[in-house]
GUMAR-126902 format. One record per residue (C-alpha): x, y, z. Coordinates in steps of 0.1 Angstrom, whole numbers, plus 5000, padded with zeros to 4 digits. Each point is the difference from the previous one (the first is absolute). Last residue first. Layout:
! GUMAR-126902
XYZ;...
//
This chain:
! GUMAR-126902
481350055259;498549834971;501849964966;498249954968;503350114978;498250344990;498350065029;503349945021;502650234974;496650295005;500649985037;503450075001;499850234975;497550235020;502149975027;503150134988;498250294976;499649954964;501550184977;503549804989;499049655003;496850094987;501050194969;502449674994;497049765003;498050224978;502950044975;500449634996;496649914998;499950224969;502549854984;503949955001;501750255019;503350104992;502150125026;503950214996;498350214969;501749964970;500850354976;500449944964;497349695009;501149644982;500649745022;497850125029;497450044972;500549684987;499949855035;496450185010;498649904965;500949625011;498450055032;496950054985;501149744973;499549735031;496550075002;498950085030;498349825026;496949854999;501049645003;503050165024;497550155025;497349715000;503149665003;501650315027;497150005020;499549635002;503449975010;499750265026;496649855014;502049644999;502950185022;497450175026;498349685006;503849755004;501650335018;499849795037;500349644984;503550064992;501849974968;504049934999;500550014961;498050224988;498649994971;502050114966;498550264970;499149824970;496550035008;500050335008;502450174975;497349874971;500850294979;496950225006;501650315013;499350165036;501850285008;502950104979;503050225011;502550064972;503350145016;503150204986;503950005000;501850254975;503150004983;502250314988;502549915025;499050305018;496749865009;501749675013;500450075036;496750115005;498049784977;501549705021;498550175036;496550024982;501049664987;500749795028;497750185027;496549884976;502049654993;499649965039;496150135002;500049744969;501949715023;498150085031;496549974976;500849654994;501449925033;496750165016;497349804979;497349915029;499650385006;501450264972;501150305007;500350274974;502550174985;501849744983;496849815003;499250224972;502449774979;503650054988;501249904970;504050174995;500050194971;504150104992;500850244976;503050064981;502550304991;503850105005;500949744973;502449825025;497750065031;497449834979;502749694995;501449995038;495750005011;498949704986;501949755019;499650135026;496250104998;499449684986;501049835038;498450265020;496849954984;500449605007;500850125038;496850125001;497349854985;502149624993;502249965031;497150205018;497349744997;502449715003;501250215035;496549995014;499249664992;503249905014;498950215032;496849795004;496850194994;496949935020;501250215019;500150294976;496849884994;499249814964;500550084969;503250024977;500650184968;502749934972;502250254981;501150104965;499550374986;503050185005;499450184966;503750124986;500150264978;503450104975;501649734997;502950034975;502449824971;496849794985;501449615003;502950025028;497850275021;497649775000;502349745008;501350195030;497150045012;498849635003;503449915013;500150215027;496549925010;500649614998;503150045020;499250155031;496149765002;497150045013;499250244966;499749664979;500450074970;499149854963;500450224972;496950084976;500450274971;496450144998;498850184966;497149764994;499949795027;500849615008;498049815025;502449925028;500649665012;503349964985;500950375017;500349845033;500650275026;498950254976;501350344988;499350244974;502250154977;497950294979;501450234977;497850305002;498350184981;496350095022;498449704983;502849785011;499750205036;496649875001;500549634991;502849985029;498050215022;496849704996;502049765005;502250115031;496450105014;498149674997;502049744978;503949874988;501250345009;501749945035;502950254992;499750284978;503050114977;499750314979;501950144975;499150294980;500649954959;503550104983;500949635005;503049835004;500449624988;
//
C-alpha cells in the first residue's frame, strides 16, 4: 500500500515523547508507524500503525524498515526516539550497565540509521531526528553513562548530517530538558553502589522525582520534532522548551568557572 502522504517512523512511541510525536506528526499529515518493544501491550492510536522492535537488536531494525517501506513504498522521517536512563555514579555503574545503556541510546540509533539510510539515499531525500537531551551538552553528575551516550549521539549526527547533505537527506537533533514522562522511575540503579555517594545519590533522586514532575510536557518536545520534520530549511539542534534554551545559552555564554559552579548549585553539590 503506497501513500502520497509523508512518512514517518518513530521508534519508542508506545508513551512520553515517542507518543506524543507520533500523535503530532498524524496531525501534521503524516503516515505514522510507530514502534514498540511489545506492541500487545500498547494502547492503540488513532492514526498510529504499531510494529514491534527492539532497536538492541541487527535484525529487528532491518526488518522494521524494510516493512515500512514494504507497506507505504518510502520513509521519509525517522524519530530516534527510544532509549533508557540509568542513575547512579559512574562508579557506581558496572561496565554492562554501561554498554546496555549504549546498545540501546547509541548503538540502537546507529542501527535505524542503516537500515534507514540506503532507501533516503535512493530518493535523494529524508530526514533523520535523532532525541538527544540537554545533557547532550551538559554534564550531568550521578547520571554520566546516560548523558555519555547523548554527548555521543550529539558527535553521531552532526558528523552523519555531513556526509549525507548531498544525498538530499538531512540528520538533526531534538534536545529536551526535563519532560514529565516518568524517565526517573523507570530509569535503572546502580548496580555496584557504594556507601561513599549513598547522600549525594538520594539528593539526586529526589531532585530528579521534583524536576521531571514539573517538567515539560512531552508535546513540547513533540512541536520541536514536527518542526525538525517539517522546516523548508532544518536547523542541525532543535531545542525543546524553554529550559532547553536556557541550558543551551548557558553552555555557550557562560564563562568556565562560572558554569562550573552553576552545574554544582544546580545538582546540590559542595566542593
Amino acid at each position: 500500500m503506497s501513500t502520497h502522504r509523508p512518512v514517518a517512523l518513530v521508534t519508542g512511541a508506545s508513551s512520553g515523547i515517542g507518543k506524543a510525536a507520533a500523535l503530532a506528526l498524524v496531525e501534521a499529515g503524516f503516515e505514522v508507524v510507530g514502534t514498540s518493544r511489545d506492541t500487545s501491550r500498547v494502547t492503540p492510536l488513532d492514526g498510529v500503525t504499531f510494529l514491534d522492535l527492539d532497536v538492541a537488536g541487527d535484525a529487528s531494525a532491518a526488518a522494521v524498515v524494510q516493512q515500512v517501506v514494504d507497506r507505504f513504498g518510502r520513509i521519509d522521517v525517522l524519530v530516534n526516539n527510544a532509549g533508557t536512563g540509568l542513575m547512579g555514579a559512574a562508579e557506581e555503574n558496572s561496565v554492562a550497565q554501561a554498554q546496555a545503556v549504549f546498545d540501546v541510546n547509541v548503538f540502537g540509533v546507529m542501527r535505524m540509521v542503516k537500515a534507514v539510510l540506503p532507501h533516503m539515499r535512493a530518493r535523494r531525500r529524508g530526514r533523520i531526528i535523532n532525541v538527544s537531551s540537554v545533557v547532550g551538552f551538559l554534564p550531568s553528575p550521578y547520571m554520566a553513562v546516560y548523558a555519555a551516550s547523548k554527548h555521543a549521539i550529539e558527535g553521531y549526527t552532526e558528523s552523519l548530517d555531513h556526509e549525507v547533505r548531498e544525498q538530499g537527506v538531512r540528520a538533526l537533533l531534538v534536545q529536551p530538558a526535563y519532560t514529565s514522562t516518568g524517565f526517573e522511575s523507570n530509569s535503572p540503579r546502580p548496580d555496584t553502589p557504594l556507601p561513599v555517594y549513598d547522600k549525594r545519590r538520594h539528593a539526586f533522586d529526589r531532585l530528579m522525582v521534583d524536576a521531571i514532575k514539573d517538567g515539560d510536557d512531552p508535546a513540547v518536545v513533540a512541536k520541536a520534532i514536527v518542526a525538525a520534520a517539517t522546516d523548508p530549511k532544518p536547523k542541525l539542534r532543535y531545542t525543546a522548551g524553554p529550559v532547553a534554551g536556557r541550558a543551551r545559552m548557558l553552555r555557550r555564554m557562560a564563562p568556565a568557572g562560572v558554569f562550573d559552579k552553576q552545574i554544582r548549585k544546580l545538582n546540590r553539590l559542595t566542593g
